[in-house]
N, C-alpha and C positions, 0 to 999 in steps of 0.2 A: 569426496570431501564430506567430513559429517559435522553439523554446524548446531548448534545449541541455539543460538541468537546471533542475528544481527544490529547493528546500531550502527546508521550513517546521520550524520550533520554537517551540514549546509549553510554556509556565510551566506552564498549570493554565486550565481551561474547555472550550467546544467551539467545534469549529470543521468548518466545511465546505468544502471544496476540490475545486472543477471542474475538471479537466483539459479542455483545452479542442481539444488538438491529438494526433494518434495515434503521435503518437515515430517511431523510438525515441527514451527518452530517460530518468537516470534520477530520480526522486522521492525525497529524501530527508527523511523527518520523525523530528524526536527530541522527545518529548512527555514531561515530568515526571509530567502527572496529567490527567485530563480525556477528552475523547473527541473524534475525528475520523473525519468522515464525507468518503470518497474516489471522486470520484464520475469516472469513465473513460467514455470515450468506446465510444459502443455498438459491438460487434463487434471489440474488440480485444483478443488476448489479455494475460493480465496475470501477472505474477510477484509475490511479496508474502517477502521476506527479514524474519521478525521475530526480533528479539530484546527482553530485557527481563526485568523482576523477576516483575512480575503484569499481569494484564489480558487481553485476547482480541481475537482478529483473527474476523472474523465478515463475512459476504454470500454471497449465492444465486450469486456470479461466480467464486467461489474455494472451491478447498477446499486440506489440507493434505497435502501428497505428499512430505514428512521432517521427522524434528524432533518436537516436541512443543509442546503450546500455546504457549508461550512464545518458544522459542530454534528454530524451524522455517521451513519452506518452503510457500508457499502457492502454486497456480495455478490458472488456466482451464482446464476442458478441450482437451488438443493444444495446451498453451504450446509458442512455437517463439519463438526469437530470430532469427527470418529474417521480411523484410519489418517491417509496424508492430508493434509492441509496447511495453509499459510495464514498466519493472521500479522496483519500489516496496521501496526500504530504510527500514524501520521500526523504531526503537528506542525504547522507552519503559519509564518505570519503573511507573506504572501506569496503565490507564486502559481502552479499548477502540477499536478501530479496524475500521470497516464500509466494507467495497467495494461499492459499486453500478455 
């Protein structure tokens, strides 16, 4: 599967989302309420742009390198935008969002 972009949005509930191919390319979800689980392809670094009212970005694959829980920057260890990577735009007004 070769993918240019994604775009999911979110009423309210959970949801789970395989990325299935190593980019680059970029992911954009905008979630009301609820939770989604983001699940990247092993060994690829990731980028994670949150913003939002309340809720948390959370997984053992990211951590936050600006910003603050909410309106911040999230990566892998040695994010690089050279070769494969994902960069993941996130907005939500509340909920919670886990990278695996």
């Amino acid at each position: 599967l070769s993918m240019r972009s994604v775009a999911v949005n979110v009423a309210s509930g959970a949801v789970e989302l395989s990325l299935p191919t190593r980019g680059p390319y970029p992911v954009d979800v905008n979630m009301a309420s609820g939770s989604i689980a983001i699940i990247v392809p092993a060994g690829v670094p990731v980028r994670v742009n949150a913003s939002g009212l309340s809720g948390s970005i959370r997984g053992e694959l990211v951590q936050r390198v600006s910003g603050n829980s909410m309106s911040g920057v999230y990566e892998t260890p040695g994010f690089s935008r050279s070769g494969a990577y994902l960069e993941l735009n996130v907005n939500m007004l509340s909920g919670s969002v886990e990278i695996r």
